[in-house]
N, C-alpha and C positions, 0 to 999 in steps of 0.2 A: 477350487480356483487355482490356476497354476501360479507359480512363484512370480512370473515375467507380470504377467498382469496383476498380482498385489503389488508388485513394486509401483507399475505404473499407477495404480490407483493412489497410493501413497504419496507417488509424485505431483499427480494431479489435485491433489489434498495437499499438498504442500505450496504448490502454485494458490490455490483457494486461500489457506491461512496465514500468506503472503500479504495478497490482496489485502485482506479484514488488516494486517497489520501496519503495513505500509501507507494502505489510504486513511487508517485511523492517525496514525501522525502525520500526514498532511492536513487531514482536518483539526486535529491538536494546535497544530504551527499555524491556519489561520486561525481559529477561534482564541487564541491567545492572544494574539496583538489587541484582539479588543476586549476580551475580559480585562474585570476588576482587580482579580490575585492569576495570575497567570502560571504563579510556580506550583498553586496548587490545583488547577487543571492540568496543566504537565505532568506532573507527578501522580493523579489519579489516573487520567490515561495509560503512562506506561505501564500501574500495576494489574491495570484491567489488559490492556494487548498482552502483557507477557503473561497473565494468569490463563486469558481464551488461547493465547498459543501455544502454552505449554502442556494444559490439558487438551488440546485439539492432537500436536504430537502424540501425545499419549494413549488418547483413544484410536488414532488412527496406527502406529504403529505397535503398539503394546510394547513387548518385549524383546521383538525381530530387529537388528541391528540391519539389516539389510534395506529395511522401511524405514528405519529412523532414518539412514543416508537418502534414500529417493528423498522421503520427504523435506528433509534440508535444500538438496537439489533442489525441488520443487520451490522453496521458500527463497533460495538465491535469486531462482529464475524469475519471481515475480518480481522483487526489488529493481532489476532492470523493466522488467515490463511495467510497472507503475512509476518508475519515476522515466522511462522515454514517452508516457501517455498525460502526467502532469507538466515536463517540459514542452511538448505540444501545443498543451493549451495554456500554458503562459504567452508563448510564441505567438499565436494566432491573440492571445487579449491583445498583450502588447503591439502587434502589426497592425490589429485594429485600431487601436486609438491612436497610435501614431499619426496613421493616414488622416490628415485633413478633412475634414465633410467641404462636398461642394459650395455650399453655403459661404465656408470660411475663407473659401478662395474668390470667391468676386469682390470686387471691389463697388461699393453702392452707386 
């Protein structure tokens, strides 16, 4: 395989173990509010996202320094692309509820 396209793979493997990490702490930050010990769900999460992401790095880039950077690129790139896809849908919960139901607006 040529070097251009193991990078890109690497990069696209980087965008992936973004993804897993990025959405795994947003789901962290909800399920906390409503757990019972919450520091210790925080805390077992992050050693779980940084344990799959660091051996995800590892198997995907081994020893190639040139992979390790796609893959980081890859892993930047997703942190915007998962936190403009969870501001979205806050935006749209929030616009929904906002808007009144027709119901609430007639008067009996």
């Amino acid at each position: 395989m040529s070097e251009l396209m193991m990078n890109l793979s690497a990069g696209m493997a980087g965008i992936g173990l973004g993804v897993l990490f990025f959405g795994g702490l947003w789901w962290t930050v909800n399920k906390s509010v409503t757990s019972r010990r919450p520091g210790l769900l925080v805390f077992i999460s992050l050693i779980v996202r940084l344990s799959v992401i660091l051996a995800g790095f590892y198997v995907v880039a081994g020893a190639r320094w040139q992979e390790w950077l796609a893959c980081l690129v890859g892993f930047v790139v997703s942190r915007f692309l998962v936190t403009r896809f969870i501001s979205s849908l806050i935006r749209r919960f929030m616009t929904h509820r906002s808007t009144p139901s027709p119901e609430a607006t007639h008067a009996p």
